[in-house]
C-alpha positions in Angstrom: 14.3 11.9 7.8 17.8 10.3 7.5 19.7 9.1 10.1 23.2 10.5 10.9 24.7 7.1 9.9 23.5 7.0 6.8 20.3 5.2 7.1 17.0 6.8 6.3 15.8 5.7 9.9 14.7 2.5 9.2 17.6 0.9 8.8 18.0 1.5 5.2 20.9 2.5 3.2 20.1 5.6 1.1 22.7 7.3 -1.3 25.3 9.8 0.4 24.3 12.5 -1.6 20.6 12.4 -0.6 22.0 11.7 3.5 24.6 14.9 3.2 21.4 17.0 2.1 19.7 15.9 5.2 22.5 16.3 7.6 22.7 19.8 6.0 19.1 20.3 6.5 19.2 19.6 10.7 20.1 22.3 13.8 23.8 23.7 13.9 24.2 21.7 17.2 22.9 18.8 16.6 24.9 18.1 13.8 28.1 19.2 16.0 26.9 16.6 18.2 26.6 14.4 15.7 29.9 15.2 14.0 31.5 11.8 15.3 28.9 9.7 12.7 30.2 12.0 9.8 33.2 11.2 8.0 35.7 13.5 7.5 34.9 14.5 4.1 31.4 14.4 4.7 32.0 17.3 7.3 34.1 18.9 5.0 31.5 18.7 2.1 29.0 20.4 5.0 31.3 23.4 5.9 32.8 24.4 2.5 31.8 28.0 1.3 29.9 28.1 -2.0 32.8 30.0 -3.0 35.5 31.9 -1.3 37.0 35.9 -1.9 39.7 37.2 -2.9 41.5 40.3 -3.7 42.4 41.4 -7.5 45.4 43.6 -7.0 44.2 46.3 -9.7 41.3 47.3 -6.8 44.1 49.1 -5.6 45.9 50.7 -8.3 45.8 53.9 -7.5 46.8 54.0 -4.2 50.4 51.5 -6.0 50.4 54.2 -8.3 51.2 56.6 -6.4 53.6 54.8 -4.3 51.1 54.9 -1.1 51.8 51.0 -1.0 54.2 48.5 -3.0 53.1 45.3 -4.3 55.6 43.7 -1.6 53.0 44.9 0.6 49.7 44.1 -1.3 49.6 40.4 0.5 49.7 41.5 4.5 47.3 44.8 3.5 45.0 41.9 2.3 44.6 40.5 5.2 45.1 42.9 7.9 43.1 45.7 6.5 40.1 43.6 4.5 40.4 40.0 5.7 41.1 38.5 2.8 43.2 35.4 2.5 43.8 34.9 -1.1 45.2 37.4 -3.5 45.1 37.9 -7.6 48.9 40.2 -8.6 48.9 42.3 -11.5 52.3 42.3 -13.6 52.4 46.0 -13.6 53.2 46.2 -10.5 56.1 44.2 -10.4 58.1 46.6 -12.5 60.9 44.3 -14.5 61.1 41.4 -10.8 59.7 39.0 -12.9 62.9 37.2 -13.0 64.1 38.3 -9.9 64.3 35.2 -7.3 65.4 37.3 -4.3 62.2 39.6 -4.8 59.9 36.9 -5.5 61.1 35.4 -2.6 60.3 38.3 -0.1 56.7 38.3 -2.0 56.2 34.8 -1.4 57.7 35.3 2.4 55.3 37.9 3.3 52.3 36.2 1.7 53.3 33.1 3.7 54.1 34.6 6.8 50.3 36.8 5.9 48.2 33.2 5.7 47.3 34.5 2.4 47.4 32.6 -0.7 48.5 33.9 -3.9 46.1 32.7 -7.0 47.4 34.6 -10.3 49.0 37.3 -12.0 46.9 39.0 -14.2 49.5 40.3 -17.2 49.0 42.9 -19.6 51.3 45.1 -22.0 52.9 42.2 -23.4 51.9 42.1 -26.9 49.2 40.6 -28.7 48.7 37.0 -28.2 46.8 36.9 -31.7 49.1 39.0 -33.4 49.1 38.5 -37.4 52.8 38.4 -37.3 54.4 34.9 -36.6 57.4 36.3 -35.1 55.4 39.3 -33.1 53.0 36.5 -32.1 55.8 34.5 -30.9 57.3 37.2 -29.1 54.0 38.0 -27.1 54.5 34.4 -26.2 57.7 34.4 -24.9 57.2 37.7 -23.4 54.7 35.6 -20.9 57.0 32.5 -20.2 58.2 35.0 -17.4 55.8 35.3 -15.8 54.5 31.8 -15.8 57.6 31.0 -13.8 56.9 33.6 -11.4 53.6 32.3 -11.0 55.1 28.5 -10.1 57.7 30.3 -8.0 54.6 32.3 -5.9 52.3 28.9 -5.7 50.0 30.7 -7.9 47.9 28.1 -10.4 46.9 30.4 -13.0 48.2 33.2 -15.3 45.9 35.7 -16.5 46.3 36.9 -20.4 44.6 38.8 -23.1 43.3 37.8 -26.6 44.1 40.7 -28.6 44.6 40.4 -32.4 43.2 42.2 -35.7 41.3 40.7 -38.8 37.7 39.2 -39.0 36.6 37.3 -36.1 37.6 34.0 -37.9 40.7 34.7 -38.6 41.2 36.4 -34.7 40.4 33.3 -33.4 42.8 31.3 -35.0 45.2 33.4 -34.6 44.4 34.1 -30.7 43.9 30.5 -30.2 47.4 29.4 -31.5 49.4 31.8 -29.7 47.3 30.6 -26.2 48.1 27.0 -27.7 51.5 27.6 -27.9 52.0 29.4 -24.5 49.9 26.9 -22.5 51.6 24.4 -23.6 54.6 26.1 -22.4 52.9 26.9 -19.2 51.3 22.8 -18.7 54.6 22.2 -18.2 54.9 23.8 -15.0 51.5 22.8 -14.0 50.3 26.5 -14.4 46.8 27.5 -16.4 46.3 30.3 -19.0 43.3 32.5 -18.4 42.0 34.7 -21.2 39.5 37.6 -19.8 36.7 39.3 -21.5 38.4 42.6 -22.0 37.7 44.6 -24.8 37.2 44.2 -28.0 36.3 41.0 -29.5 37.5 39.5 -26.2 34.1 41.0 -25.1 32.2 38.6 -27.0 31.4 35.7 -24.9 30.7 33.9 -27.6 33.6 34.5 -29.7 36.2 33.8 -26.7 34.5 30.7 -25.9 35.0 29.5 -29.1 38.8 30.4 -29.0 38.9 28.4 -25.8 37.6 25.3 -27.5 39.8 25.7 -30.5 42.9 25.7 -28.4 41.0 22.4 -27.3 43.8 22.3 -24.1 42.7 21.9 -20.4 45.3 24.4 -19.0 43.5 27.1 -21.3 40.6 28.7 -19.7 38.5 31.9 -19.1 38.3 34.5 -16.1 35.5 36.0 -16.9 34.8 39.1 -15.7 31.6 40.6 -14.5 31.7 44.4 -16.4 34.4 44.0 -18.9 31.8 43.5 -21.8 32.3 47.1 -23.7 33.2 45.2 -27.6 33.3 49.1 -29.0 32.2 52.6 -28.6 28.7 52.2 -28.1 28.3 48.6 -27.9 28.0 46.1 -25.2 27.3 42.5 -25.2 25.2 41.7 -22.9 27.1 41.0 -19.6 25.0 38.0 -18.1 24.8 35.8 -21.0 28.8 36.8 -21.5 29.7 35.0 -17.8 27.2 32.0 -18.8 28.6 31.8 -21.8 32.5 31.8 -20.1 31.7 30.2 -16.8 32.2 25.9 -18.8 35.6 27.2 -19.2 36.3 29.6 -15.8 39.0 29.1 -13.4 39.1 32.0 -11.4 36.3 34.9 -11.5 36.5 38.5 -11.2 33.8 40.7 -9.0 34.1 43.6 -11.2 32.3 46.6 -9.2 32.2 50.3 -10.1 29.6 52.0 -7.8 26.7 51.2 -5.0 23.1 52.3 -4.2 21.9 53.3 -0.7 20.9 49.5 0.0 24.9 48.3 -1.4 24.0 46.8 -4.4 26.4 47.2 -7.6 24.8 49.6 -9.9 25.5 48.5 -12.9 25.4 44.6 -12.1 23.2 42.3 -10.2 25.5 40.2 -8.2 22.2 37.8 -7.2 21.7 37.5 -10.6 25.4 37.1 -11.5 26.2 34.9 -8.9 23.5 32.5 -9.7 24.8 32.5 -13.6 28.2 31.5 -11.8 27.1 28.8 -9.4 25.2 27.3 -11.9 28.2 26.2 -14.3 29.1 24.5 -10.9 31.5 26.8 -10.0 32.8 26.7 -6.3 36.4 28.6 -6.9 37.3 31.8 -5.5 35.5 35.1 -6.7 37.8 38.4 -6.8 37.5 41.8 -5.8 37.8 44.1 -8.3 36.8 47.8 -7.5 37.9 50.7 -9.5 34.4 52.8 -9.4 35.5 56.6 -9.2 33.2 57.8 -6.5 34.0 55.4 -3.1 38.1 55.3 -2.0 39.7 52.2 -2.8 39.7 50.8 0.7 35.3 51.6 1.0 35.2 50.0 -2.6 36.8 47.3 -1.7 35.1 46.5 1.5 31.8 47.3 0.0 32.5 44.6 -2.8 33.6 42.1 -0.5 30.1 43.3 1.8 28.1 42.1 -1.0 29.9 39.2 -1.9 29.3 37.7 1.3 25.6 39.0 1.9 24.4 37.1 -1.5 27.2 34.3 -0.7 24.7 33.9 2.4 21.0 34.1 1.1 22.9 31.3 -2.0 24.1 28.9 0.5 20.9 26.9 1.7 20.0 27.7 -2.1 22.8 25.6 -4.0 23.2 22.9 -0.4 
């Protein structure tokens, strides 16, 4: 057994990642005890979550639909109604703000003054970022550049995109992968990433959108893969486990897509042991985010139940991937 100074007992020296396993390994209170002979990031290697939770914005859509509650207010509901300290926006919802600095303000006031941290905004209806067009491509771009500036504005890292487009999958890909090229680069300028999700079509082909990623061949461009957004066309669907493994080299933010729970409050559709273990593996340790939009459990029970289960597997993972 090592010793808490780094010593296997005798004396010896033995290499920090072999003593923090053993440190993790001993009683709660002796290692509080102990906590003196640990340095400071040895402590914090020892109390970091596998992964933390967030909130994905569109797990309450219908409730901002219906003008129940604004995005303004999406950041404090976060954490006073779910405890939940990091939020994922969706563009939708901020109407035509995106260039509004007295707006983004207040957002960014009432997520500050919340404790909750805003991660990304997830944007759709901007075009096609593959579009065959040069010029339509290039609008899609520039469509975006707005709201990678209200991401830098918010404190966000990441903006969330889509990799639509039309031809065979060759020519998709080149086209998707230079309009990503040309708005990352935009966006690595303000130190914000580009996310592509699995999301329909082609985009559903983990595969395929892997191999986008590594055309663009730019470390600001990555994936947010998605746990059930695997539907390529009518009646197909690629398979949704070897989709995240296939996205997780490239991830930088993850979302907990849920739809529906059995009497035990597992996911009906997805195994989130399973799932989870798919994302740990890549080394993952970001946050995961809570999507809901099953059409049997209200938003608010969704959400909780997600966030439930998230936490319960987070639990039985940790000694697991120590």
């Amino acid at each position: 057994m090592a010793g808490l100074d780094g010593s296997d007992g005798d004396g010896r020296s033995i290499p920090r990642r072999e003593f923090l396993a053993a440190a993790a390994a001993l009683p709660g209170a002796l290692i509080v005890r102990r906590a003196a002979t640990l340095s400071a990031s040895d402590v914090a290697v020892l109390d970091e979550p596998l992964f933390r939770i967030s909130l994905a914005e569109w797990s309450l859509h219908r409730a901002l639909g219906a003008g129940a509650l604004t995005n303004l207010d999406f950041p404090g509901v976060a954490r006073a109604d779910y405890g939940i300290e990091a939020v994922e926006y969706v563009n939708t919802f901020f109407g035509d703000r995106a260039k509004d600095k007295d707006y983004l303000g207040e957002l960014k006031r009432r997520a500050d003054d919340a404790g909750v941290r805003s991660l990304l905004i997830m944007c759709d209806g901007e075009g096609a970022i593959g579009d065959p067009s040069d010029g339509a491509r290039m609008r899609t771009v520039e469509n975006h550049y707005r709201w990678v500036e209200a991401a830098k504005f918010l404190g966000c890292h990441s903006i969330r995109v889509n990799a639509q487009s039309d031809g065979t999958p060759e020519e998709q890909r080149a086209l998707a992968a230079d309009g990503l090229r040309r708005l990352t680069e935009f966006a690595a300028d303000r130190e914000i990433n580009v996310l592509v999700e699995n999301h329909g079509g082609l985009s559903s082909n983990g595969q395929w959108l892997a191999s986008v990623i590594e055309v663009v061949g730019h470390p600001r461009c990555g994936t947010l893969p998605d746990f059930g957004n695997f539907r390529i066309g009518d009646e197909e669907w690629y398979d949704r486990y070897r989709g995240v493994a296939e996205l997780m080299p490239y991830a930088k933010a993850v979302s907990a897509k849920s739809n529906g729970f059995d009497e035990r409050g597992e996911e009906r559709q997805t195994d989130f042991l399973r799932m989870l273990r798919v994302v740990l593996d890549a080394g993952y340790r970001g946050h995961l985010g809570v999507e809901y939009e099953g059409p049997t459990l209200s938003e608010p029970d969704g959400i909780r139940a997600t966030k439930a289960l998230l936490e319960r597997v987070r639990a039985r993972l940790t000694e697991e991937y120590r």
